[in-house]
C-alpha positions in Angstrom: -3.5 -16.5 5.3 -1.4 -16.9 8.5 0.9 -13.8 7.1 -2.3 -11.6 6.4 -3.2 -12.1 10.1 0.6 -11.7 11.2 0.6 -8.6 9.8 -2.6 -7.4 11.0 -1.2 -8.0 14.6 1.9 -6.4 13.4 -0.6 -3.2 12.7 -1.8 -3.5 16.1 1.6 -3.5 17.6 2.6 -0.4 15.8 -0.2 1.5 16.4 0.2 1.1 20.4 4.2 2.1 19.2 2.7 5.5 17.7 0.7 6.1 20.8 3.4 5.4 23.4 5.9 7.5 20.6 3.1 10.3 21.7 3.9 10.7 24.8 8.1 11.7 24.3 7.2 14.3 21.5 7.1 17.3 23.7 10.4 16.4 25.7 12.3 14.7 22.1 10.8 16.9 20.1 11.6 16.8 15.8 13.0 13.0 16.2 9.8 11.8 18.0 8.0 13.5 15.5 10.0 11.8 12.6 9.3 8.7 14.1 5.6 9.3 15.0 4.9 10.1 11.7 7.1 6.7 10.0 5.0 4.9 12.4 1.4 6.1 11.3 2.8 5.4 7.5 3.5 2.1 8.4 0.5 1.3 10.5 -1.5 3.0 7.1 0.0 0.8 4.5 -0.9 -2.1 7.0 -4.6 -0.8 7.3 -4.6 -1.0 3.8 -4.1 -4.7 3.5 -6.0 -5.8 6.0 -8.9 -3.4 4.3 -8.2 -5.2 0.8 -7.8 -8.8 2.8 -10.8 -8.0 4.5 -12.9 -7.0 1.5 -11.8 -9.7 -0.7 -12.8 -12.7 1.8 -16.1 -10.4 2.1 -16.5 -10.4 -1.7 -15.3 -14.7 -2.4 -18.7 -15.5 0.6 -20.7 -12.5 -1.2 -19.7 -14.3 -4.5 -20.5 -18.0 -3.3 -24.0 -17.0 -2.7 -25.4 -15.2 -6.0 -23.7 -18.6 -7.4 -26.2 -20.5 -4.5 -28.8 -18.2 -5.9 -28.0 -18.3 -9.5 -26.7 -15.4 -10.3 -23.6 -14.0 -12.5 -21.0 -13.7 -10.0 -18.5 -12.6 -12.6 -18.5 -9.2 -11.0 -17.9 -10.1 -7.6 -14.5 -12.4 -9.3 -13.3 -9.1 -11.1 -13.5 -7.1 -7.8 -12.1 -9.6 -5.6 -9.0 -9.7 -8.2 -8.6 -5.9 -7.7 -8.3 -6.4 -3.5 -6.1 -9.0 -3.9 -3.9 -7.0 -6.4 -4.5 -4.3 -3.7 -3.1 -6.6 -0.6 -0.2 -7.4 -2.8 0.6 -3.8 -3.6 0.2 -2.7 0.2 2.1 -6.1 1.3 5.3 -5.1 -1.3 5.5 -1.8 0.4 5.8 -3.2 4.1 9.8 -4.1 4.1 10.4 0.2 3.0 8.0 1.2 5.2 9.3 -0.2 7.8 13.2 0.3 7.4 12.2 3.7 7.1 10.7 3.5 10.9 13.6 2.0 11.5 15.7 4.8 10.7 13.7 7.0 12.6 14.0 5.2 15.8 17.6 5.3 16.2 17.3 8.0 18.5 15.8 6.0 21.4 19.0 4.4 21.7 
């Protein structure tokens, strides 16, 4: 869905704000830290949508061609259901994550 790929480029974004968060730890210290670290949580609850998004499309084609074939697809149904429970899970964390990155970031001003 289009908020599956915004957040996915939202991942992206963060990750390059982790990296570039790098680069003031040594003169910022503890609060670049802080802020390094809300920004890998957030970029890893991101990664874990996209991973269950990901597998569950891979799962829906994988499960559209044992039906071509024939074949009991009921499996491929009950693991799909578990990545997109697993997308919503990771997706209903985003908003905390986040405001906690926020608080971190105060610092820069």
């Amino acid at each position: 869905s289009n908020r599956d790929e915004e957040l996915h480029d939202a991942r992206k974004a963060y990750k390059r704000a982790r990296y570039a968060v790098e680069v003031l730890r040594p003169v910022d210290g503890r609060p670049a830290q802080r802020l390094r670290k809300r920004l890998g949580d957030l970029q890893d609850t991101l990664g874990a949508h996209q991973d269950a998004v990901v597998t569950a499309a891979l799962l829906r084609r994988q499960a559209m061609r044992a039906y071509a074939d024939g074949e009991n697809t009921f499996t491929y149904g009950l693991l799909a259901a578990r990545q997109q429970q697993a997308a919503a899970r990771s997706r209903s964390q985003v908003d905390r994550v986040r405001k906690d990155a926020r608080k971190a970031r105060r610092w820069l001003g």
